[in-house]
C-alpha positions in Angstrom: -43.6 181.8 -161.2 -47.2 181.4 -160.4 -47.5 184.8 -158.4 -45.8 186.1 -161.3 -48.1 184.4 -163.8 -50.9 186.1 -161.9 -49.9 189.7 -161.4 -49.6 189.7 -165.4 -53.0 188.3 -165.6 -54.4 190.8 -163.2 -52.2 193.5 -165.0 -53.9 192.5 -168.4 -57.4 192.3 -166.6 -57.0 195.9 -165.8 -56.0 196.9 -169.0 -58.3 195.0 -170.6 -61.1 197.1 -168.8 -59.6 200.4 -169.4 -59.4 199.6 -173.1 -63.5 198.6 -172.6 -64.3 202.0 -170.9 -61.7 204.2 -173.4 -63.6 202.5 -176.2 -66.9 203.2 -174.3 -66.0 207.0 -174.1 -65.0 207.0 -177.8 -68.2 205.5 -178.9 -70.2 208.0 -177.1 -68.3 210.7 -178.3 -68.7 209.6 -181.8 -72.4 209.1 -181.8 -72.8 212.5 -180.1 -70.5 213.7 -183.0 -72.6 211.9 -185.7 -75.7 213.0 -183.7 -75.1 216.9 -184.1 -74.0 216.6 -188.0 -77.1 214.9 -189.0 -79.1 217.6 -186.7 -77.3 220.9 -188.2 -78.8 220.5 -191.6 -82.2 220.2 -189.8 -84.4 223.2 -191.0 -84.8 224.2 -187.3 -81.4 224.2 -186.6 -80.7 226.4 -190.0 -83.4 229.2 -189.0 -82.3 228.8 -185.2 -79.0 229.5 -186.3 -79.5 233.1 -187.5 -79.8 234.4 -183.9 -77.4 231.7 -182.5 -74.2 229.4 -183.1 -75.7 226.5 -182.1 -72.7 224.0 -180.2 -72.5 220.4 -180.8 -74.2 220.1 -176.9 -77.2 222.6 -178.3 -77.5 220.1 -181.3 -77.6 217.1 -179.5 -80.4 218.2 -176.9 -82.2 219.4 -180.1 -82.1 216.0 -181.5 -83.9 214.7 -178.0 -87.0 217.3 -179.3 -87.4 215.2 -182.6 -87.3 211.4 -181.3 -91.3 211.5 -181.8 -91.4 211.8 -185.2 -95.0 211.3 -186.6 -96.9 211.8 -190.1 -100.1 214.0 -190.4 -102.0 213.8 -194.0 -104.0 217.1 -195.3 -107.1 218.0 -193.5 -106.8 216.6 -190.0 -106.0 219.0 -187.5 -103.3 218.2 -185.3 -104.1 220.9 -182.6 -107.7 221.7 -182.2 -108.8 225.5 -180.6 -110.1 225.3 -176.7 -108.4 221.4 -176.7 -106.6 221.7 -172.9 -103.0 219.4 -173.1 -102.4 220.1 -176.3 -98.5 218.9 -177.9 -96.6 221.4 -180.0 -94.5 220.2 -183.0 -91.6 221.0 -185.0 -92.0 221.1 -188.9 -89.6 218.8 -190.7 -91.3 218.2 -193.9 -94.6 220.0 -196.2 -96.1 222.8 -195.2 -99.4 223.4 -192.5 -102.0 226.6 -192.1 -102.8 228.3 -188.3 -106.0 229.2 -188.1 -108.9 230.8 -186.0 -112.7 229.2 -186.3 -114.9 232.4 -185.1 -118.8 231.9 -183.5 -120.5 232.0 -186.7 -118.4 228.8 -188.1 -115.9 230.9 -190.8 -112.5 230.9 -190.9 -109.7 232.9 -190.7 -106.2 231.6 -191.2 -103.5 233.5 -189.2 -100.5 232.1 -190.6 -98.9 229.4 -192.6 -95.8 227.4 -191.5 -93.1 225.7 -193.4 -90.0 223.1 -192.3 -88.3 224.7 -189.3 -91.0 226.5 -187.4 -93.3 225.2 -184.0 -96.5 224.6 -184.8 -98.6 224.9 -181.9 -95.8 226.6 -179.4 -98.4 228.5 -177.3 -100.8 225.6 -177.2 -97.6 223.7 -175.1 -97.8 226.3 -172.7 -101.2 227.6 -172.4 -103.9 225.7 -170.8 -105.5 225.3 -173.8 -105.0 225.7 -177.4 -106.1 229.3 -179.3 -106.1 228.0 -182.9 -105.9 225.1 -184.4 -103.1 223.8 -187.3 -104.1 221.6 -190.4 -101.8 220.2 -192.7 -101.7 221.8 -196.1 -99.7 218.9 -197.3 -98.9 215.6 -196.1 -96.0 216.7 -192.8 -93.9 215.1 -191.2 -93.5 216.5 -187.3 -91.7 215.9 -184.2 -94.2 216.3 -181.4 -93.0 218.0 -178.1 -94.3 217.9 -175.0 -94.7 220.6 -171.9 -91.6 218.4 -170.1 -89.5 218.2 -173.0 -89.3 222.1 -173.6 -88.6 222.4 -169.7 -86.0 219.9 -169.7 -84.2 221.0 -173.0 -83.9 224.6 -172.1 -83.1 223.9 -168.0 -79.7 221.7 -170.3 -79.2 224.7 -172.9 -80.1 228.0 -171.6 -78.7 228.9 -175.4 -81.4 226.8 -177.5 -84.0 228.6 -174.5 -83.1 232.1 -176.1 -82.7 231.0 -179.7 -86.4 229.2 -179.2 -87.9 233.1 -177.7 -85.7 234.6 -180.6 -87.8 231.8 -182.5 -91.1 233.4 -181.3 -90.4 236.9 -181.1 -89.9 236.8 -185.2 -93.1 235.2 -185.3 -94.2 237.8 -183.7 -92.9 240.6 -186.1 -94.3 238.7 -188.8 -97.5 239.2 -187.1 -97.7 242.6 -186.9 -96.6 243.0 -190.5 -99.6 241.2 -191.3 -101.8 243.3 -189.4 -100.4 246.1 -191.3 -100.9 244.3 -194.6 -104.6 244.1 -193.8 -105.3 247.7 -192.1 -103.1 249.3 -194.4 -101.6 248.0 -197.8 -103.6 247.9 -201.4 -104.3 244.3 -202.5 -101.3 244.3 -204.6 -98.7 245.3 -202.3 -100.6 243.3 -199.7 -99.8 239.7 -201.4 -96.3 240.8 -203.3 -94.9 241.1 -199.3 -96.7 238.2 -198.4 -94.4 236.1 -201.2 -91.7 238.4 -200.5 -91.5 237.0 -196.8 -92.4 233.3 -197.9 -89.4 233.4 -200.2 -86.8 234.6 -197.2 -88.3 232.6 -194.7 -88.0 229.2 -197.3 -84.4 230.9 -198.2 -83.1 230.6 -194.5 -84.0 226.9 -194.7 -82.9 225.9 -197.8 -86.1 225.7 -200.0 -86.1 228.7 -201.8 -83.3 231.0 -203.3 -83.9 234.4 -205.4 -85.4 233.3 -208.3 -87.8 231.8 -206.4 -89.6 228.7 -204.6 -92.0 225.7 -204.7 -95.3 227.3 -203.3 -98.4 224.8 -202.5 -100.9 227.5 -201.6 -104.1 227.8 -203.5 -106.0 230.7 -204.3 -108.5 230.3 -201.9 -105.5 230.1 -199.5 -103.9 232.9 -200.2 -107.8 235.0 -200.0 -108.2 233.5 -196.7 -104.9 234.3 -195.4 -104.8 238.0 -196.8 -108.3 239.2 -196.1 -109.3 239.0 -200.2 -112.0 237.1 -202.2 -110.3 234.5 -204.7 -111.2 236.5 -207.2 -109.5 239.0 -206.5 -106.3 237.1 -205.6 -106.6 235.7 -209.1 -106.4 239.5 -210.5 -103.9 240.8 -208.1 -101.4 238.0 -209.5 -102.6 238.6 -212.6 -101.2 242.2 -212.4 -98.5 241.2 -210.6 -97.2 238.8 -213.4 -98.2 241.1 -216.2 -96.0 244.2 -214.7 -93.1 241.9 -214.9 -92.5 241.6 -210.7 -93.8 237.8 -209.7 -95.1 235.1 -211.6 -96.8 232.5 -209.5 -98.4 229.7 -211.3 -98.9 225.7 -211.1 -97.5 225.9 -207.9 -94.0 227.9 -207.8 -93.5 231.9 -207.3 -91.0 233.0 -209.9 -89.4 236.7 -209.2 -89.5 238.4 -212.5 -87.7 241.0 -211.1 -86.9 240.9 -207.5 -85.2 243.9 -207.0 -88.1 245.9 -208.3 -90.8 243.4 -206.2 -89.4 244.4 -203.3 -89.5 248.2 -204.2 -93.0 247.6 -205.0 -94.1 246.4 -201.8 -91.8 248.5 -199.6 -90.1 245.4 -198.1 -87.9 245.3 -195.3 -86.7 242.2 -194.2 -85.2 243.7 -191.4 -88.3 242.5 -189.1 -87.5 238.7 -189.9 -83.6 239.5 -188.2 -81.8 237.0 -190.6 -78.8 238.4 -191.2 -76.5 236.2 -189.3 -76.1 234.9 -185.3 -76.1 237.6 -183.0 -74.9 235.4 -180.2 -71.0 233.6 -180.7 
């Protein structure tokens, strides 16, 4: 009877641990579950996702790049040009300018970045940082370090290719905008420049065709686009009064989008958001 008792016992024991470790394996499973839902909705994993289907693995090492979450408020830079061991961030929240500061002390912003997009990628991987990005609004931001990108993409060669898909669109935007400055009127210039604002925001979820909430000021949008405010002020001015894009106390309104994008001769091609290329 007692070596009976005790071969049940020892039966139960071991079935007692296997139930522990199943539960342990269930649990895990779950918050890894839990971890890529509340990650998919991110706005870097919607605007990653129109070069890749990101898997529930490629969610979950993206939710590893966003475990440093910090707050910026406006006007304090959060990379600084020539700074060596400089962090990059991802946007979650508000909306930042990247700009140059030249030898005589003016300024010339390069580009402006809303929820979804690096701030500061280069900076991560170059010995020291070539601009600097201020907040335009108060932001929240995941910082990432040099280690972090090596580590994430070594586990997800996928989120590695979606991340240089990432860049090289930034880098399309670029030359757009060299073409708005060398060779499009002022008017054309700034009705692509809200054009591309409005699908950018649209791939994240902040915009849809009639239009989006839009912080930038004037003086902004002169800075950004090579004008003088006052002639920002007229170009919109025209804009609005032609019936193609209102933009006033802080939203753009397309009037008539279909005609805007006529206007400006915009392709949206060059921003490659038409779907995931990879399966």
């Amino acid at each position: 009877m007692l070596i009976l008792i005790s071969f049940l016992m020892g039966h139960l024991s071991k079935m007692d641990r296997k139930g522990r470790r199943l539960r342990r394996i269930l649990e895990s499973e779950t918050m890894t579950e839990q971890t890529a839902l509340s990650v998919q909705d991110s706005p870097l994993a919607r605007k990653l996702s129109a070069f890749v289907h990101l898997s529930a693995d490629d969610l979950v090492v993206m939710s590893d790049l966003y475990r440093r979450r910090r707050h910026f408020s406006v006007g304090t830079d959060i990379i600084q040009q020539g700074e060596p061991n400089q962090s990059a961030f991802v946007l979650a929240s508000g909306w930042a300018s990247s700009y140059k500061i030249l030898a005589d002390g003016t300024r010339q912003i390069v580009g402006f970045q809303v929820p979804g997009d690096f701030l500061g990628l280069r900076s991560v991987l170059f010995r020291t940082a070539d601009h600097n990005v201020e907040p335009i609004t108060p932001i929240e931001a995941s910082e990432i370090h040099r280690r972090d990108l090596i580590e994430a993409f070594a586990r997800t060669p996928r989120l590695a290719t979606a991340v240089l898909w990432a860049a090289s669109r930034d880098e399309a935007m670029v030359v757009e905008h060299l073409v708005d400055l060398g060779r499009r009127s002022a008017s054309v210039r700034m009705a692509h420049f809200l054009l591309e604002l409005g699908a950018r925001l649209r791939l994240v979820g902040l915009a849809d065709r009639k239009g989006y909430a839009c912080p930038l000021s004037q003086y902004l949008l002169a800075d950004a686009l090579g004008l003088s405010a006052v002639h920002v002020n007229r170009v919109l001015r025209e804009l609005r009064e032609n019936g193609l894009v209102t933009f006033q106390r802080g939203r753009v309104e397309f009037d008539n989008l279909h005609q805007l994008e006529e206007f400006a001769g915009f392709d949206r091609e060059y921003l490659d958001h038409d779907g995931p290329l990879l399966p």
